[in-house]
MIZA-125072 format. One record per residue (C-alpha): residue number from 0; x, y, z. Coordinates in nm, 2 decimals, always signed. Layout:
ATOM     n       px       py       pz
ATOM   NUM        X        Y        Z
...
// end
This chain:
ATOM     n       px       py       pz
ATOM     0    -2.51    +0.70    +2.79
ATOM     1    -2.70    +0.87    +2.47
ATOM     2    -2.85    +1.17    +2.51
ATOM     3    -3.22    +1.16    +2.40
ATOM     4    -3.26    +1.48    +2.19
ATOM     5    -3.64    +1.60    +2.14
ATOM     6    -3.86    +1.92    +2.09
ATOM     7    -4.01    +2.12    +2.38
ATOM     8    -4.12    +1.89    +2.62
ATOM     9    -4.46    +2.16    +2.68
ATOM    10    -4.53    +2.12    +2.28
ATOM    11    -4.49    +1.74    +2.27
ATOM    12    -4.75    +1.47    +2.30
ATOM    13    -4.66    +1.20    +2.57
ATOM    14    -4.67    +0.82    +2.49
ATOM    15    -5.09    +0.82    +2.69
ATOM    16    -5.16    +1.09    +2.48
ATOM    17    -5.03    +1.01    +2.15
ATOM    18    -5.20    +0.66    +2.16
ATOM    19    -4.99    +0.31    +2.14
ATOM    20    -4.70    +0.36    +2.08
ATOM    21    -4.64    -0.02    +2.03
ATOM    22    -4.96    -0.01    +1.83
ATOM    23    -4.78    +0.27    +1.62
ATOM    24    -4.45    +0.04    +1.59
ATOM    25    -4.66    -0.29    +1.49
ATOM    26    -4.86    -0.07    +1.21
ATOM    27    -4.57    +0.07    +1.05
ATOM    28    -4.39    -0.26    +1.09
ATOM    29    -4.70    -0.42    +0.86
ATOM    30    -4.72    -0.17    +0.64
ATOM    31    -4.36    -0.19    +0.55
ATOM    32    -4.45    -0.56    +0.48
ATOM    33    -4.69    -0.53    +0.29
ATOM    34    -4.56    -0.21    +0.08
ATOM    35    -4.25    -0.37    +0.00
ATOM    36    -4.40    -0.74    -0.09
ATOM    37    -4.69    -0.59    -0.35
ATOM    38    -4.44    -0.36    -0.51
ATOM    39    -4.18    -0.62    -0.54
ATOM    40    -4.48    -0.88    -0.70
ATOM    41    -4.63    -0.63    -0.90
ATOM    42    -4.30    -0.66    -1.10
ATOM    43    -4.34    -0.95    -1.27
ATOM    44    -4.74    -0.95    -1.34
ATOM    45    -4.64    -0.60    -1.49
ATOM    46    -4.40    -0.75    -1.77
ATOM    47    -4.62    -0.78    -2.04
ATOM    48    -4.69    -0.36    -2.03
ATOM    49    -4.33    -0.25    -1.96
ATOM    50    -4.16    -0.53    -2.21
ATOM    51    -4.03    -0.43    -2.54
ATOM    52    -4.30    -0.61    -2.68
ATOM    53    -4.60    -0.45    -2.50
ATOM    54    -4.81    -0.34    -2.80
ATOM    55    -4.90    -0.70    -2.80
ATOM    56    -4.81    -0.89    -2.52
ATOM    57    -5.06    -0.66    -2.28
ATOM    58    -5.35    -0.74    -2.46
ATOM    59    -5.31    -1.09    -2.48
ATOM    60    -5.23    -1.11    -2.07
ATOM    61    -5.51    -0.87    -1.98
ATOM    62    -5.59    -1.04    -1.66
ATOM    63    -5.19    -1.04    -1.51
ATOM    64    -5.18    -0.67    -1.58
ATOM    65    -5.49    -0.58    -1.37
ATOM    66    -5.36    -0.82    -1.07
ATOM    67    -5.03    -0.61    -1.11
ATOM    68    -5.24    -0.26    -1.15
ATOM    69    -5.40    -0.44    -0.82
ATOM    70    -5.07    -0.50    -0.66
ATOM    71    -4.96    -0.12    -0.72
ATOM    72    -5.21    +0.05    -0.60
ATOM    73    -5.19    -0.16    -0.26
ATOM    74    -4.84    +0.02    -0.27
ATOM    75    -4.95    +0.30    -0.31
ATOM    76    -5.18    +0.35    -0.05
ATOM    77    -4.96    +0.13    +0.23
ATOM    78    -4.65    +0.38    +0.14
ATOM    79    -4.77    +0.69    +0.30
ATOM    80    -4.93    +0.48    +0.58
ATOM    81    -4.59    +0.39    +0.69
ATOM    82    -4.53    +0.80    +0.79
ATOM    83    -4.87    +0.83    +0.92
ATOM    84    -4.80    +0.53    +1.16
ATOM    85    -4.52    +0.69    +1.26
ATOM    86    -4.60    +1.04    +1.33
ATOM    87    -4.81    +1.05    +1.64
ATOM    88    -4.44    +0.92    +1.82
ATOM    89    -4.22    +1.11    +1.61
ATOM    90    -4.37    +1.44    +1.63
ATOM    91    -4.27    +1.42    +1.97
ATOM    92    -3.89    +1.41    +1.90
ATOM    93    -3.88    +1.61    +1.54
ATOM    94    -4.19    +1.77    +1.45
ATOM    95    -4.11    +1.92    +1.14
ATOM    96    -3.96    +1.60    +1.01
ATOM    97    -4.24    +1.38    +1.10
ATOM    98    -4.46    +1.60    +0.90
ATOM    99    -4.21    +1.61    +0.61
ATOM   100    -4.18    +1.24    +0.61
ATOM   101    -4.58    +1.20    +0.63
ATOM   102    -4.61    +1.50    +0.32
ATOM   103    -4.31    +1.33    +0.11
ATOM   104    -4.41    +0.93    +0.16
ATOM   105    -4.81    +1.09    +0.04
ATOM   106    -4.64    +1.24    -0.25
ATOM   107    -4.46    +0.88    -0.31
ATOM   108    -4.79    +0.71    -0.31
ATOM   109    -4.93    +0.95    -0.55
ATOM   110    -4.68    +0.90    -0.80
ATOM   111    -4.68    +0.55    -0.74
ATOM   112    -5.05    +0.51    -0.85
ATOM   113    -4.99    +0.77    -1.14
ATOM   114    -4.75    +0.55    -1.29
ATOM   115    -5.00    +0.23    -1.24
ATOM   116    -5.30    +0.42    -1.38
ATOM   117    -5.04    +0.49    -1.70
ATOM   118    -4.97    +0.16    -1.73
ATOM   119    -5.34    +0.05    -1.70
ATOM   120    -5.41    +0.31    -2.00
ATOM   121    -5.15    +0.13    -2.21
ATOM   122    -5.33    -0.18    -2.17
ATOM   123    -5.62    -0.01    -2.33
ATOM   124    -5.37    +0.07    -2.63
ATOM   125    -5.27    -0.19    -2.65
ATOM   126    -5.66    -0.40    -2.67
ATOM   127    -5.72    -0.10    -2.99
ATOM   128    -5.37    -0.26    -3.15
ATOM   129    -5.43    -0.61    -3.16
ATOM   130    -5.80    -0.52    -3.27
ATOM   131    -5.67    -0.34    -3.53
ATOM   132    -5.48    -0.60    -3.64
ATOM   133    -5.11    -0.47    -3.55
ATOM   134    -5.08    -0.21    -3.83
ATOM   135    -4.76    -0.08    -3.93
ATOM   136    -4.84    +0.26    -3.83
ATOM   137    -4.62    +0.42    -3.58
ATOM   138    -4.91    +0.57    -3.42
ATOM   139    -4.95    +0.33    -3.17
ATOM   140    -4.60    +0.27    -3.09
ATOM   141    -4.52    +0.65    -3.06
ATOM   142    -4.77    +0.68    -2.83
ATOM   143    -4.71    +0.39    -2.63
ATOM   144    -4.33    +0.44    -2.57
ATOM   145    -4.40    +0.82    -2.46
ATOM   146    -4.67    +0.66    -2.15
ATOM   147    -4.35    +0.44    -2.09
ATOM   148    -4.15    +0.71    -2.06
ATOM   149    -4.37    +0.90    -1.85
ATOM   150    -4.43    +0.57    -1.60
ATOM   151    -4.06    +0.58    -1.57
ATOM   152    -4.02    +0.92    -1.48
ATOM   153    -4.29    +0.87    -1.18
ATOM   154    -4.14    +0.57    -1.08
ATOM   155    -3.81    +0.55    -1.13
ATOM   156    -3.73    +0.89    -1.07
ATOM   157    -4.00    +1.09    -0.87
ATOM   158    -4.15    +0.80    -0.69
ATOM   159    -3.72    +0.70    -0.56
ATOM   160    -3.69    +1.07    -0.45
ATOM   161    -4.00    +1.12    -0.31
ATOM   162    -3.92    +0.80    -0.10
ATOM   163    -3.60    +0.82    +0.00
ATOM   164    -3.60    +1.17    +0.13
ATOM   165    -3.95    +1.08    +0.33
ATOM   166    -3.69    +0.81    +0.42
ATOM   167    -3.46    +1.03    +0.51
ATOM   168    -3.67    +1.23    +0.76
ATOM   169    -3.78    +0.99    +0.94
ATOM   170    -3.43    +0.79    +1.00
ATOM   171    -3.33    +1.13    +1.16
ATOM   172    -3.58    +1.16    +1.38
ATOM   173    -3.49    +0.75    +1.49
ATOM   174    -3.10    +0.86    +1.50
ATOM   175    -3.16    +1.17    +1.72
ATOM   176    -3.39    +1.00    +1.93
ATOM   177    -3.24    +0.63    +1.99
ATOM   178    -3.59    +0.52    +1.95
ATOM   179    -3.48    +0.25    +1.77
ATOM   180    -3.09    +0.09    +1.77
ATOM   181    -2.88    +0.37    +1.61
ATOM   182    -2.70    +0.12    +1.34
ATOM   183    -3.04    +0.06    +1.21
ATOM   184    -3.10    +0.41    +1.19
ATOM   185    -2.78    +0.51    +1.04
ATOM   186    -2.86    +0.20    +0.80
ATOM   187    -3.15    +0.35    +0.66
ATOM   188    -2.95    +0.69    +0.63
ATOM   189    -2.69    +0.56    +0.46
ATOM   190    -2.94    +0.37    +0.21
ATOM   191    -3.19    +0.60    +0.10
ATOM   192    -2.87    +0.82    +0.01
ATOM   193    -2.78    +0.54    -0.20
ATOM   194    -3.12    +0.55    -0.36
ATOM   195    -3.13    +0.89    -0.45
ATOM   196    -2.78    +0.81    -0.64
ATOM   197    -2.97    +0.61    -0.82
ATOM   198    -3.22    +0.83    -0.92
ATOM   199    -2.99    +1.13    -0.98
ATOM   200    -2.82    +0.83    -1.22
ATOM   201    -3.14    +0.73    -1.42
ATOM   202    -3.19    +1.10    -1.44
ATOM   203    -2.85    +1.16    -1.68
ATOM   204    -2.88    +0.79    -1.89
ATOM   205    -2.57    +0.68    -1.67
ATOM   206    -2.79    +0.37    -1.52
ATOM   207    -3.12    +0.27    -1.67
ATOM   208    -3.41    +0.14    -1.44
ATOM   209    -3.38    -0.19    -1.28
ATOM   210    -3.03    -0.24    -1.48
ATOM   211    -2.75    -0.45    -1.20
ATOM   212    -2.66    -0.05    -1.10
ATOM   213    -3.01    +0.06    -0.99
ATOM   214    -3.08    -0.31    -0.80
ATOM   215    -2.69    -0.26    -0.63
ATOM   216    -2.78    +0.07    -0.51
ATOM   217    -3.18    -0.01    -0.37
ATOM   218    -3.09    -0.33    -0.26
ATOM   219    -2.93    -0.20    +0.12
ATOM   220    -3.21    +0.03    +0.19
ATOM   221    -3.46    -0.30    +0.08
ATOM   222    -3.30    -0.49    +0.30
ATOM   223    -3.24    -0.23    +0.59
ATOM   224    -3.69    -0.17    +0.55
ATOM   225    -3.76    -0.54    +0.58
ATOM   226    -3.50    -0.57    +0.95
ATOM   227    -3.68    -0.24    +1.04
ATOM   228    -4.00    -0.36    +1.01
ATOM   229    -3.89    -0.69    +1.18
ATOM   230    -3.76    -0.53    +1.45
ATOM   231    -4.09    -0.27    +1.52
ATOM   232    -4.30    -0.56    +1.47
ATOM   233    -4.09    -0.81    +1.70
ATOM   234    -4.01    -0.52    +2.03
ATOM   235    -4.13    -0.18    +1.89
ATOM   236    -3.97    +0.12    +2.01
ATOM   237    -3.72    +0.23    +2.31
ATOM   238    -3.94    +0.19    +2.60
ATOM   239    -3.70    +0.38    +2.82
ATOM   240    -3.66    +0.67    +2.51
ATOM   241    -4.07    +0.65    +2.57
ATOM   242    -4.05    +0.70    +2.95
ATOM   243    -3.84    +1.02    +2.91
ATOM   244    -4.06    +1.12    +2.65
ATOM   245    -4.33    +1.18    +2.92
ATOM   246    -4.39    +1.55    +2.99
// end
């Protein structure tokens, strides 16, 4: 029989009097929904600002970049909504890594939206470009590639940490709780350590973002988020982890 491990049952809130707990499960369920589905679409309304040819190409598809701005920010903001959700249970079973996950999926959103409001300036470069009439002067281009390269750095390598060691809080809070089954916690575990391979990778030139390396090494903890929400949506959390929960 596992042994449900929590903090000082005087200090911790019980299930009546840290809300739902169901409601808690459904909310972070939808909001790993709908995180993961606008960040996955924003991808391709995005392609005209992070392509090669973006000088041009984002200026002439002014109206796909804002849905994917759009799409980002929605991100953004469902990201640290996920920890919120989760805290008012998890505090009761890891305080200290509820917090951490909440502070470190708020810091995910915020680089998340940095990087869109970047790419929503080089649509603005790229308008003064084409109205220009494409000169040949590096200018623009210099300019251009070094907001790339900054958008890369929040998402590809700030925004991955930033998530996966949220992640990473919050899966040991599930495994040392059994609050959910413990191979979808160890899952989780196992894939966000992945992801911050792949970020450590991008980091030294050894993988480049969203090359077959980064997509092999984020694709188990994409898949593990979507059967997590499934299952928080579908039954929520241990209700017999809950009923020992109560003080």
């Amino acid at each position: 029989m596992a042994t449900v491990i929590r903090s000082n049952p005087d200090a911790a809130l019980g299930p009546d009097r840290a809300g739902n707990p169901r409601t808690n499960a459904v909310v972070a369920g939808v909001l790993l929904v709908v995180a993961t589905t606008a960040s996955l679409l924003s991808g391709p309304f995005l392609a005209p600002v992070t392509g090669s040819a973006y000088l041009t190409d984002a200026a002439a598809h002014q109206a796909q970049v804002a849905t994917g701005v759009l799409l980002g920010l929605i991100a953004a903001l469902a990201a640290p909504g996920i920890a919120i959700a989760l805290y008012p249970v998890l505090r009761g079973f890891g305080p200290g890594l509820a917090l951490g996950a909440v502070g470190l999926r708020v810091i995910e959103g915020t680089f998340y939206a940095m990087g869109t409001v970047v790419l929503w300036s080089l649509l603005t470069l790229s308008r003064d470009f084409v109205d220009a009439g494409a000169p040949r002067d590096p200018h623009y281009a210099t300019i251009g590639d070094t907001m790339l390269a900054q958008y890369h750095g929040l998402a590809d390598v700030g925004l991955l940490m930033a998530f996966s060691l949220g992640g990473l809080a919050y899966y040991l809070v599930f495994y040392r709780s059994r609050l959910i089954p413990t191979w979808l916690s160890v899952w989780g575990i196992i894939g966000v350590g992945l992801l911050m391979v792949a970020a450590v990778l991008i980091i030294y030139g050894a993988i480049t973002p969203l090359s077959p390396g980064q997509v092999a090494l984020a694709a188990p903890i994409g898949l593990q988020e979507m059967v997590l929400a499934a299952w928080l949506i579908v039954k929520g959390f241990d209700q017999r982890v809950l009923e020992a929960w109560r003080p």
